[in-house]
DOKOL-884477 format. One record per residue: residue number from 0; residue in one letter; y, z, x of N, C-alpha, C, O in turn. Coordinates in steps of 0.1 Angstrom, whole numbers. Last residue first. Example, Ala and Ser with C-alpha at 12.3 -4.5 7.8 and 13.67 -1.06 7.14 Angstrom:
(r 1,S,(-22,71,128),(-11,71,137),(0,79,129),(11,80,134))
(r 0,A,(-57,78,132),(-45,78,123),(-33,78,132),(-33,85,142))
END
This chain:
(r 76,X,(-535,655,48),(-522,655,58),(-515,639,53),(-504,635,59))
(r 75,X,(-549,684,27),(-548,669,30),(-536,666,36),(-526,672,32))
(r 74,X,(-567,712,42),(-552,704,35),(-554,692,39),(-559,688,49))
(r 73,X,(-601,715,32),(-590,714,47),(-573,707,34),(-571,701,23))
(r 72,X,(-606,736,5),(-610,726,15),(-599,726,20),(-589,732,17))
(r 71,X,(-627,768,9),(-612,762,7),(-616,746,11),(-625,743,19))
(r 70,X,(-657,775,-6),(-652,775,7),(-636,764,3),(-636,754,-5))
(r 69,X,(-658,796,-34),(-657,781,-27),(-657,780,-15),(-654,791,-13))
(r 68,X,(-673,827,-37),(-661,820,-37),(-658,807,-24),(-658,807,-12))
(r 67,X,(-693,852,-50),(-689,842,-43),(-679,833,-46),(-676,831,-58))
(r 66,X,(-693,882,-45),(-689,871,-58),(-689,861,-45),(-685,864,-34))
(r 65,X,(-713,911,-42),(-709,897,-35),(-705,887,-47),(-712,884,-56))
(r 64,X,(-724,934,-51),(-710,931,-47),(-706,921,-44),(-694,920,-44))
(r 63,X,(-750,928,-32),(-747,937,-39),(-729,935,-36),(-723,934,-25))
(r 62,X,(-771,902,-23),(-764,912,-18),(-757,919,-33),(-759,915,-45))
(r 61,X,(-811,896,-35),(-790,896,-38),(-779,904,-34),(-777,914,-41))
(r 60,X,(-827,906,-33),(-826,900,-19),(-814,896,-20),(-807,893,-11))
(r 59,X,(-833,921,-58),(-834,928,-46),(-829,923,-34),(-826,931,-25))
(r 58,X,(-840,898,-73),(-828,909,-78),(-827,917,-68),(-816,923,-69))
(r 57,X,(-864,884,-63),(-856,874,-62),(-838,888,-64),(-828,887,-57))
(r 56,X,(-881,908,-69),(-883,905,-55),(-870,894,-55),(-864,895,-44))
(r 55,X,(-883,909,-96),(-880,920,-89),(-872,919,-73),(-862,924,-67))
(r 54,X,(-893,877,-101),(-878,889,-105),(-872,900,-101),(-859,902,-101))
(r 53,X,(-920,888,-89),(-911,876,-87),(-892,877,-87),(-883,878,-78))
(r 52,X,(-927,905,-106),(-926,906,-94),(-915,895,-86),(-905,897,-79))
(r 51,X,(-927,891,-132),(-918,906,-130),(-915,912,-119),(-906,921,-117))
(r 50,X,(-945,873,-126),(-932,868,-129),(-925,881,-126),(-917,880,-117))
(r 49,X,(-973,891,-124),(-965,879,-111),(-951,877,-111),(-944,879,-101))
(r 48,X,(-972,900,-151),(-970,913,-140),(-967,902,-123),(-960,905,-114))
(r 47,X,(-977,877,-163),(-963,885,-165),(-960,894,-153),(-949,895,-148))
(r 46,X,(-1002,873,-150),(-988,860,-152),(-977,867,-154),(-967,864,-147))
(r 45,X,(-1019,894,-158),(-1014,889,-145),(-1007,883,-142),(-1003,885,-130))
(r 44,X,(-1018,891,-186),(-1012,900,-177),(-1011,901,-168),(-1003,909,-164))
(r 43,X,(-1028,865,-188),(-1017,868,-195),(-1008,881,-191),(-996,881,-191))
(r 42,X,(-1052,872,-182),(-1047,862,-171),(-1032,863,-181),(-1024,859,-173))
(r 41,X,(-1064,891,-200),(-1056,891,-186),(-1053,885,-177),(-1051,889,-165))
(r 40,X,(-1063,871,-222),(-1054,884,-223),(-1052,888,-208),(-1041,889,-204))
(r 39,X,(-1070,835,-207),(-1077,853,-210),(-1064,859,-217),(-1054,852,-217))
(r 38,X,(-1075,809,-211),(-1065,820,-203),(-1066,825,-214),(-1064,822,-225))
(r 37,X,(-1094,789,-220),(-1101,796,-211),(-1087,808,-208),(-1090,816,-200))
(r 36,X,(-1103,776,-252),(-1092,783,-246),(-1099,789,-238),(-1110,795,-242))
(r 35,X,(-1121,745,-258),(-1123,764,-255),(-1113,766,-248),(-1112,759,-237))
(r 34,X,(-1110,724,-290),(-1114,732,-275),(-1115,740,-272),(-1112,749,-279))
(r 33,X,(-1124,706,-312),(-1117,718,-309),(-1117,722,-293),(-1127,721,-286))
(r 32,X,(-1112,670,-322),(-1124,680,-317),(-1120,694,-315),(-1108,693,-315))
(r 31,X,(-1102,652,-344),(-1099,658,-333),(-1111,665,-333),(-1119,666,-342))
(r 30,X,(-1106,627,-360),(-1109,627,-345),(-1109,640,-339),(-1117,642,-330))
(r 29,X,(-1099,634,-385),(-1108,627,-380),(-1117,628,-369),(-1129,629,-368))
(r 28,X,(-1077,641,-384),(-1085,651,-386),(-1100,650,-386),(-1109,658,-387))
(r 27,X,(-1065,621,-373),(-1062,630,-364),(-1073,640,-369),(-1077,648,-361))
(r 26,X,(-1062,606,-400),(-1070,596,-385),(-1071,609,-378),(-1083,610,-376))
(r 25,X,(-1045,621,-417),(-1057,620,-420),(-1065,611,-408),(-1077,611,-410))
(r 24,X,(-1025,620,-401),(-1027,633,-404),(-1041,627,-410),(-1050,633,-404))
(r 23,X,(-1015,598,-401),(-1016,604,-390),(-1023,616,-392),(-1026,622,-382))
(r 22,X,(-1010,591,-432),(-1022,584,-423),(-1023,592,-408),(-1034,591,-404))
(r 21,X,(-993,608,-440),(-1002,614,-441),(-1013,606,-436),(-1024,612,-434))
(r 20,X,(-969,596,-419),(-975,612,-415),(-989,610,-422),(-998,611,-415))
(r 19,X,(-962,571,-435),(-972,576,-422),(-977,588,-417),(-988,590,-412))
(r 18,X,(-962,585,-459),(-971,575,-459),(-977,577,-440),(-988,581,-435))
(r 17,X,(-937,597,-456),(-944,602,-457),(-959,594,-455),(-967,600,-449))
(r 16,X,(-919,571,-443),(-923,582,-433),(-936,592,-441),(-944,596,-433))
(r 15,X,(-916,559,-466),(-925,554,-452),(-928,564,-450),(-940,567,-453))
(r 14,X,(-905,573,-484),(-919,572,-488),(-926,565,-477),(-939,563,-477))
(r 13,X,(-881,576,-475),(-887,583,-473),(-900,581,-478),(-908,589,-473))
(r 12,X,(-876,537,-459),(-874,549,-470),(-882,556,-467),(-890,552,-459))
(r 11,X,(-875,525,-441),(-867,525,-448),(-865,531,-459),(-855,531,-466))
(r 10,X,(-879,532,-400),(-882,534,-416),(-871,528,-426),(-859,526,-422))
(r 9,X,(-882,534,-376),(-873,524,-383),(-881,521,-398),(-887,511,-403))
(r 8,X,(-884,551,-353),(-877,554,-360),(-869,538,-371),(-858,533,-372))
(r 7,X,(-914,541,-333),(-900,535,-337),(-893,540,-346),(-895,531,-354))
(r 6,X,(-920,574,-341),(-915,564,-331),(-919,547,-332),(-931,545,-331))
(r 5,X,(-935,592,-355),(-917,585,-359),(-909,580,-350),(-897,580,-349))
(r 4,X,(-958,595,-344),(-955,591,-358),(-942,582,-360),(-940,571,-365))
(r 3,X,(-960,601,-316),(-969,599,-319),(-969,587,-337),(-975,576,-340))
(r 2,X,(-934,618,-309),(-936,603,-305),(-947,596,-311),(-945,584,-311))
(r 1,X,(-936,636,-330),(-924,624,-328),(-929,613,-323),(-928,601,-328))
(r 0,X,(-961,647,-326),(-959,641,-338),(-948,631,-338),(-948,620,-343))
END
């Protein structure tokens, strides 16, 4: 809608902007068509139970204890 409506941001009054919204809003209900959502409830639980894996697998390979700390730099001479 931003970029689509209130871009160029150069309105001068609020009865622009509503004016354009409701032309965007009346062209768009025009046109639009619907689509078929194809990701499942279990492609939704596959995605989570990957990510949790993922997480699992990235929190396990972190030494334990370890802060890290800069390497010093050389003294300047």
């Amino acid at each position: 809608m931003q970029r689509k409506v209130c871009s160029p941001n150069d309105f001068t009054s609020l009865d622009q902007v509503e004016d354009r919204l409701i032309a965007f809003e009346r062209r768009y209900n025009e046109t639009a068509r619907p689509f078929t959502w194809e990701f499942t409830p279990a492609d939704l639980e596959d995605l989570l139970a990957r990510i949790e894996r993922h997480e699992q697998k990235e929190h396990s390979q972190q030494p334990t204890g370890y802060a890290h700390q800069p390497a010093a730099l050389p003294a300047a001479t």
